[in-house]
C-alpha positions as CSV (number, residue, x, y, z in Angstrom):
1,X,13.5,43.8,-40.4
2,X,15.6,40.5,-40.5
3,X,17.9,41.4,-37.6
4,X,14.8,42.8,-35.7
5,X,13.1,39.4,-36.0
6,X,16.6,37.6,-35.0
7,X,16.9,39.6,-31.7
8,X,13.4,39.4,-30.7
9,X,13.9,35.3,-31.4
10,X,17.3,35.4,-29.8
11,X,15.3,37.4,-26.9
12,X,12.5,34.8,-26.6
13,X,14.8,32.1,-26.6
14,X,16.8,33.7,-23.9
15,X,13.8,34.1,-21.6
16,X,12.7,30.6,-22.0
17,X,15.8,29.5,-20.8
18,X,16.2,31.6,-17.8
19,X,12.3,30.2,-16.7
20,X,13.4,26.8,-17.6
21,X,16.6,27.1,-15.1
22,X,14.1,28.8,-12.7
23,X,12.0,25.9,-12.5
24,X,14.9,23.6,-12.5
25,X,15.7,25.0,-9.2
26,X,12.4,24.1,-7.8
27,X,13.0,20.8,-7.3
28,X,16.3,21.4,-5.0
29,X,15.9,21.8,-1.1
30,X,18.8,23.1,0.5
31,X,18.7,21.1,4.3
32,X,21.9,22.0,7.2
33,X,21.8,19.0,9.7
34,X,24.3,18.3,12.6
35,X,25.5,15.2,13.0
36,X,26.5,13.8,16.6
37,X,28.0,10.6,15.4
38,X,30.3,9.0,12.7
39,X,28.0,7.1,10.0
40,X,27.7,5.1,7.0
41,X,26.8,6.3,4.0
42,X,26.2,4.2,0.4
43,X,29.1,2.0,1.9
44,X,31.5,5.8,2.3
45,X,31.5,6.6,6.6
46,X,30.9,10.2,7.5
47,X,32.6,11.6,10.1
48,X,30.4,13.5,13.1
49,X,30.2,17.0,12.1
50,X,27.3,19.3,10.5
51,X,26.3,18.1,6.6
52,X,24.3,19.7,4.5
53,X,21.9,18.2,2.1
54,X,21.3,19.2,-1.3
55,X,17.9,16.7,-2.2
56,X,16.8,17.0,-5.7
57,X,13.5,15.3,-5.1
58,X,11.8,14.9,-9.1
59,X,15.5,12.9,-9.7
60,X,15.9,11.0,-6.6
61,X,19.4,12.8,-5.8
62,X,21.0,13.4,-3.0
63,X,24.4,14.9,-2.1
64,X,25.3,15.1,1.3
65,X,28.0,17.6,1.9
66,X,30.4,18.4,4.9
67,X,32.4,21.8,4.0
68,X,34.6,21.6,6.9
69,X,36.6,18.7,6.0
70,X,35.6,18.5,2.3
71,X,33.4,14.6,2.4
72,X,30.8,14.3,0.5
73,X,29.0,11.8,-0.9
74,X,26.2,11.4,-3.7
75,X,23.1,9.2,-3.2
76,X,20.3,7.8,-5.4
77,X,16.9,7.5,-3.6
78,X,13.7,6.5,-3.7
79,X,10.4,7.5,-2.8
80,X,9.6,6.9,1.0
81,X,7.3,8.3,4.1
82,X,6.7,11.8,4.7
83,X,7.6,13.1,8.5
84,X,4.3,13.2,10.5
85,X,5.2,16.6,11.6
86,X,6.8,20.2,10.3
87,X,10.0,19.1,10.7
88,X,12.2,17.6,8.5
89,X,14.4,14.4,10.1
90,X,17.4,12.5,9.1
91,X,16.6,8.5,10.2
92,X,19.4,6.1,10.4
93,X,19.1,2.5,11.0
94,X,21.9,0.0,12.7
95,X,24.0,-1.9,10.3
96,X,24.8,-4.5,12.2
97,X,27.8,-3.0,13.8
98,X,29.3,0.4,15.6
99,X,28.1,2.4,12.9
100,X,24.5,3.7,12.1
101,X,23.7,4.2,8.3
102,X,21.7,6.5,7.0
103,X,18.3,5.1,5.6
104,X,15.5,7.7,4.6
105,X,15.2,11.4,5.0
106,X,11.3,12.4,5.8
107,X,10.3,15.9,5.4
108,X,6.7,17.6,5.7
109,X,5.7,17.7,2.0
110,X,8.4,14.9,0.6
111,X,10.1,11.5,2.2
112,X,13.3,9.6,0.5
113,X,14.7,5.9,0.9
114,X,18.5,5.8,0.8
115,X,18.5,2.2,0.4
116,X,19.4,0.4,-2.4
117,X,16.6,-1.9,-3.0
118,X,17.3,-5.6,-2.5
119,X,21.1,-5.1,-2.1
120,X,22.2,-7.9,0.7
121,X,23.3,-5.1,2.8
122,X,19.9,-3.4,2.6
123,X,18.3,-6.7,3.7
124,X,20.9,-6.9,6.7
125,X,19.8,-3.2,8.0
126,X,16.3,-4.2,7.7
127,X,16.6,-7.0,9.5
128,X,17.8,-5.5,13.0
129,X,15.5,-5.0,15.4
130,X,17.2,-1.7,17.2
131,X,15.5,1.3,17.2
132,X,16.5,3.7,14.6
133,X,18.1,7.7,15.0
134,X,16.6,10.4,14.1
135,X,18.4,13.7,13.9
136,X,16.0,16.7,13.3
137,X,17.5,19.0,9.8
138,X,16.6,22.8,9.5
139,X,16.1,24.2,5.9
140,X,19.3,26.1,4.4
């Protein structure tokens, strides 16, 4: 009766863990985007090439991912606007010189801010008056 009781625990416990990893993975959205352009990233530049985006949105994580010549970089984030449409879109803002950094990521149901709050070169991006990019990102 003992070991009966110990494998049925041992069997519960097991199942709790695979609905607890289950739910874990919930809160990831795979996104592919290609990149036209070089681009700065939490200070790291990207090269042009096509990323994908792993965006753990209850944690605020992103890592951005480019396969093909192994960069990657891992971002904190914070929340930010929603896309006004179905799509989900990259936007990158000027910083100031040749390179465009990434800001925000907006999607349908979620929208992230990749800047650090109140960090001078935050203040610097928001500050220019060009018109930002947007790249358009399809679900993995």
């Amino acid at each position: 009766m003992k070991t009966y009781l110990l494998k049925l625990v041992a069997l519960a416990l097991f199942a709790a863990s695979l609905t607890g990893a289950a739910l874990a993975q919930d809160s990831w959205h795979q996104l592919r985007a290609n990149i036209p352009f070089s681009f700065d990233v939490g200070g790291k530049v990207m090269p042009a090439g096509e990323y994908t985006l792993s965006v753990d949105i209850g944690r605020g994580t992103v890592i951005l991912g480019q396969y093909a010549t192994g960069h990657s970089s891992f971002l904190l984030s914070a929340p930010g606007e929603i896309s006004r449409d179905s799509r989900t879109i990259l936007i990158f803002q000027s910083n100031g010189g040749e390179l465009y950094e990434l800001s925000a990521v907006k999607s349908p149901d979620w929208g992230l801010s990749l800047r650090a709050v109140g960090s001078r070169h935050s203040m610097r991006v928001e500050n220019q008056n060009s018109q930002p990019l947007e790249v358009i990102a399809e679900a993995k």
